[in-house]
N, C-alpha and C positions, 0 to 999 in steps of 0.2 A: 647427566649434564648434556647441553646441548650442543651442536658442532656446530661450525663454521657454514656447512649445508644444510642444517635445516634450520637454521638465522636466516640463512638467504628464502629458502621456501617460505616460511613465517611470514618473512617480507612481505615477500610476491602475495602470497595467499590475502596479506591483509589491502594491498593495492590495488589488488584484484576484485577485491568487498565494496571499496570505496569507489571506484569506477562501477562497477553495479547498481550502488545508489542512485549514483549521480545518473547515468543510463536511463534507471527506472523513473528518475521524476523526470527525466524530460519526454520519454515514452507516455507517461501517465499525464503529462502537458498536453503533449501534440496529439493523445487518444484524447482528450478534452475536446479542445480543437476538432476535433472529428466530427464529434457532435456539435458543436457551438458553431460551426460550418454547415452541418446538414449533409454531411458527404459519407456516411457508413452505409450509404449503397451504390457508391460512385462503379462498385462491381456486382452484378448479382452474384457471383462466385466464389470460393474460396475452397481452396491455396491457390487456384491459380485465378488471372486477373484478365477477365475475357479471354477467357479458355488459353490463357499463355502463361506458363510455370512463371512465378514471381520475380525468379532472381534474370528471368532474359526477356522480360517484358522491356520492349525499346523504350529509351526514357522520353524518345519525340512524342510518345503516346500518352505521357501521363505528368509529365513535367511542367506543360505551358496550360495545363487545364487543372482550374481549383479543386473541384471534387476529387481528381482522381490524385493529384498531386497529394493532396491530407492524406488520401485514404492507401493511396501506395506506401507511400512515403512510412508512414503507419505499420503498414504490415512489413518494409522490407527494414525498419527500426527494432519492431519485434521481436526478425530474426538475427540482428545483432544482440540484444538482450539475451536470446536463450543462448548463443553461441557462446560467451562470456559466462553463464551460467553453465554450461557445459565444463566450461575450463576450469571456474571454481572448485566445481565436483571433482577433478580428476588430481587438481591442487591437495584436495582434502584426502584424499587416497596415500598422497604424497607426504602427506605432514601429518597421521592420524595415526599412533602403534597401532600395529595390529589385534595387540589384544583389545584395544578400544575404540574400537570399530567388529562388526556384522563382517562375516567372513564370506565364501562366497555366492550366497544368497543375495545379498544387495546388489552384487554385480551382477547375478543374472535377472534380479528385476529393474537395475539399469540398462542392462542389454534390451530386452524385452519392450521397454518403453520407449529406448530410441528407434528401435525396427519398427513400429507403432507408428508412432512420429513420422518416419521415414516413409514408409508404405502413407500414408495419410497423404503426405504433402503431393505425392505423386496419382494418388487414385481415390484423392477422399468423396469425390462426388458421387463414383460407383459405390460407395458403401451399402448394403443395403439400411433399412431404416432397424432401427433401434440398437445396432452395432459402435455407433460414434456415442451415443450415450451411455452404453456399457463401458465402454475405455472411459469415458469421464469420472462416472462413477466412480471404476476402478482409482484412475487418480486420485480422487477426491479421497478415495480411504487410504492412499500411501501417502499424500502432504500430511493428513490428520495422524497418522502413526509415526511418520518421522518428528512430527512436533510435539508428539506426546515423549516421541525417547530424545528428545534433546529437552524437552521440560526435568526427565528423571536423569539426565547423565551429569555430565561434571566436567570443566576443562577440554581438553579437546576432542574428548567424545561430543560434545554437547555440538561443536564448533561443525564436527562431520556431519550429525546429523540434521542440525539447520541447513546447511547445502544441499541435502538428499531431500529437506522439504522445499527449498528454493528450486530443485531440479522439477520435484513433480509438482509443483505449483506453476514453474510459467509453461509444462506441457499442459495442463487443464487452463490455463488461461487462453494458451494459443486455443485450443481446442473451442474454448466460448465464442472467443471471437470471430471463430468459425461456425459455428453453431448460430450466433447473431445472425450474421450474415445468411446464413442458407436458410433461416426462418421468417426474415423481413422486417428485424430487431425489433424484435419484441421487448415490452418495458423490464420484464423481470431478470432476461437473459443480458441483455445492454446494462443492468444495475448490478446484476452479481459480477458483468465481464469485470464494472468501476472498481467493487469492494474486493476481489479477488487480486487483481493490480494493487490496491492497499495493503492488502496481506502478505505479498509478496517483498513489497517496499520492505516493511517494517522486518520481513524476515530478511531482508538485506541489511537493514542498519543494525541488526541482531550481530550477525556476520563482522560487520566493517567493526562494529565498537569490542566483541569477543575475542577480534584477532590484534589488536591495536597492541602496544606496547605496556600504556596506562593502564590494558584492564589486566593484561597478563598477569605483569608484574607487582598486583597488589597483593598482600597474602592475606588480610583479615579486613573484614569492612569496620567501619568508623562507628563507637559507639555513640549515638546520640540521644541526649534529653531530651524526649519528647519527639521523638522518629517515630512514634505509632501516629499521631494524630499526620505528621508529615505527609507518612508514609499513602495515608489514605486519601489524604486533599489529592495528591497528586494520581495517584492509579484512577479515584475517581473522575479528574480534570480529564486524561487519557481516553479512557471508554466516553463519557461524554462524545468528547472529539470525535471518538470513531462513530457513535451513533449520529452526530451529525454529519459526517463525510455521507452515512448513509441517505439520510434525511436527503440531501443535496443531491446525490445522486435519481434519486426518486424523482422530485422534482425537475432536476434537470431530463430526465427518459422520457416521465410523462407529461410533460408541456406545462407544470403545475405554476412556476412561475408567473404566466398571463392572467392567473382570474386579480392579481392584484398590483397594481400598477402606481398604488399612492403607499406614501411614506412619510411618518410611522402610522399613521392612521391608517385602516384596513382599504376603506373605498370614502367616495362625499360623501355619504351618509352616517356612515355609523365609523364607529373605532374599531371596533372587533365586527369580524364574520357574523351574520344575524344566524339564528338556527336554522333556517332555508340554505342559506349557502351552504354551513357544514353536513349539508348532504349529499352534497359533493365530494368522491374523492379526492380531486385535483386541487381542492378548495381546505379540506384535510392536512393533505402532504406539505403545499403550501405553508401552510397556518403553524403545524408542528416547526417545521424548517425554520422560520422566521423568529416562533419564539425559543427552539432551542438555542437559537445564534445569540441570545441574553441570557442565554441559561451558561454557555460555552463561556462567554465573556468574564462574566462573573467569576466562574471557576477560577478560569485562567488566570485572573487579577489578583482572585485572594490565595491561588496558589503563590504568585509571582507576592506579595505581599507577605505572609507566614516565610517564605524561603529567605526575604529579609530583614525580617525581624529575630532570624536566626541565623544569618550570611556570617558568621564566625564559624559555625560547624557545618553549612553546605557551601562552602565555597565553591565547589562543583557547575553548583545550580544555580544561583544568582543571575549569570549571564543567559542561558539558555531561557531560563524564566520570564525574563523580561524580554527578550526577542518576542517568547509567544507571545505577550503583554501588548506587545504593539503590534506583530502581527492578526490578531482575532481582531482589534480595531481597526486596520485596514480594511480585513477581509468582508467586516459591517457596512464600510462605507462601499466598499467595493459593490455589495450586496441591494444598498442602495442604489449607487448607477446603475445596476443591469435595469433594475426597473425604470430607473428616470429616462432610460436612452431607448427604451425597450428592447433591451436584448443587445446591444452592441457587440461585438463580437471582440474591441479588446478587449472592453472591462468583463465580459463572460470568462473568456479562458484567463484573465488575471483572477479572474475572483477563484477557478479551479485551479492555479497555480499558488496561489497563498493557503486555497484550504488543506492541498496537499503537501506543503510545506510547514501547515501548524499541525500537521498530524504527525509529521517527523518530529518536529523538533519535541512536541508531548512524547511522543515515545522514547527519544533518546533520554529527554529527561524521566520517564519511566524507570529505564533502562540502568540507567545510572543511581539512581536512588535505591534500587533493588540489588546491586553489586555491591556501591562502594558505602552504601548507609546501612547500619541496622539500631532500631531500636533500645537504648541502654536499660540496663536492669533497674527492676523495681521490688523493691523487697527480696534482694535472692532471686527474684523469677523475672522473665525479659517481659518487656512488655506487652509482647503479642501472644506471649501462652497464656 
């Protein structure tokens, strides 16, 4: 049975999730913005910002100037993000039994990465060369094992170790956006900093919707008729999503947007790209982006369509459905203007604030469908054996 204190931690823990979201899409905005500005070398530097530590850089220096305003602003946004992700971690320590939770090994590879961390912010420049990659690395294989043992745990194990991927996740993201910066952002490293940020999001709303009330307290998921065919419009609408956030990402790093500048039709000439153009990468990335964003729509539609033709057993989803429903068709028209204005800079970072917002809202409904739905039986066997 639960006490009165750790009702209250639950709380905290779950407010604490949902302020992480909300943190992350407006970080994953204003890093939009960065680019959609041209300002991610307003510093050649990083951690510090013309050779002066971040957090005592005068704000008369960087406040009344565009570049450096995004671009600070950016990194000293960042490090409110990890510090709140710090405190989730310590949260989960707090609310996690001991028997389900890593005993103290995780602590000292927490230990370990914040002295990391910490030694970095202050001396990352001297690093010698292939040392800042090795700790990336190393990152990169403790978010992929924390998310492998919160894919196999249960309940508030699962809850601990989403947090210990959220922890080494936005240190490998600061670390990129580090790395960007000291390499003169290069298309690959500026594209993985985007989908990295994405990964992180969604391992936020993993968090915020696990710790919530509604998901706790449900004890058995909902049998539904015909939840396998559901179950796959939707995971597949998801991944879509995420392969276009990529798409767009790519696009947006390597300038791919400009080879086409008319709408729907490719150029005056022709409809589609002739086979000279697609020998062009730029021309490629483009052309993929443009027609996944009809391949996304669709999904989206006939997801948001099957969920009401059966909105008696997903009550759930109905409404998030149709949010994305309307939001992919924004995000189209949105996709339009950048081209008609060439490049305008609201409708740019509106158009990366919708694409990151139909990626959440796909996931939560992901999310939910995977919890509170399962597949009803079919002859004695569930549907998906």
């Amino acid at each position: 049975m639960s006490t009165p204190s750790n009702d209250r931690s639950n709380a905290w823990l779950h407010r604490v999730s949902v302020a992480l979201c909300i943190l992350t899409y407006g970080l994953i905005v204003w890093g939009g913005h960065v680019n959609t500005t041209r300002s991610g070398m307003a510093f050649p530097d990083w951690p510090t910002s013309n050779s002066v530590s971040m957090v005592t850089y005068r704000p008369s220096e960087w406040l009344w100037q565009q570049d450096r305003f995004w671009e600070h602003g950016h990194r000293l946004f960042a490090t409110v993000v990890g510090m709140v992700t710090v405190g989730l971690v310590l949260l989960t320590f707090r609310t996690t039994p001991r028997d389900q939770r890593s005993g103290s090994t995780i602590i000292a590879l927490d230990a370990i990465v914040v002295l990391i961390v910490s030694t970095a912010i202050v001396g990352l420049q001297r690093m010698p060369t292939g040392i800042m990659e090795a700790v990336m690395f190393g990152l990169a294989a403790l978010l992929l094992t924390s998310l492998f043992r919160a894919l196999r745990a249960t309940s508030r194990a699962r809850v601990f170790w989403l947090a210990q991927a959220a922890f080494f996740g936005v240190c490998l993201q600061g670390s990129f956006g580090g790395y960007t910066v000291r390499n003169n952002l290069p298309d690959w490293t500026s594209t993985t900093h985007g989908m990295l940020a994405e990964i992180f999001f969604m391992i936020a709303i993993g968090l915020a919707m696990s710790t919530s009330h509604a998901w706790t307290s449900i004890t058995s998921a909902i049998e539904v008729k015909g939840g396998r065919a559901a179950r796959n419009v939707v995971v597949t609408t998801w991944v879509l999503t995420i392969v276009q956030f990529l798409l767009g990402a790519l696009t947006r790093h390597t300038d791919s947007w400009g080879v086409s500048v008319t709408w729907p039709e490719w150029g005056p000439t022709s409809f589609l790209p002739t086979a000279a153009d697609m020998a062009h990468l730029q021309v490629v990335i483009h052309f993929l982006h443009r027609t996944m964003a009809y391949g996304v729509a669709v999904a989206v539609i006939a997801q948001w369509i099957l969920i009401m033709r059966q909105r008696s057993q997903f009550k759930r989803l109905v409404v998030p459905t149709a949010i994305a429903s309307v939001l992919v068709i924004w995000q189209i028209l949105l996709g339009v203007m950048i081209l008609f204005t060439f490049r305008s800079e609201a409708y740019t970072t509106a158009h990366v604030a919708t694409g990151v917002l139909l990626v959440a809202v796909n996931t939560m409904i992901m999310y939910t469908m995977q919890h509170y739905y399962r597949p009803a039986p079919v002859h004695g066997r569930l549907a998906y054996e």
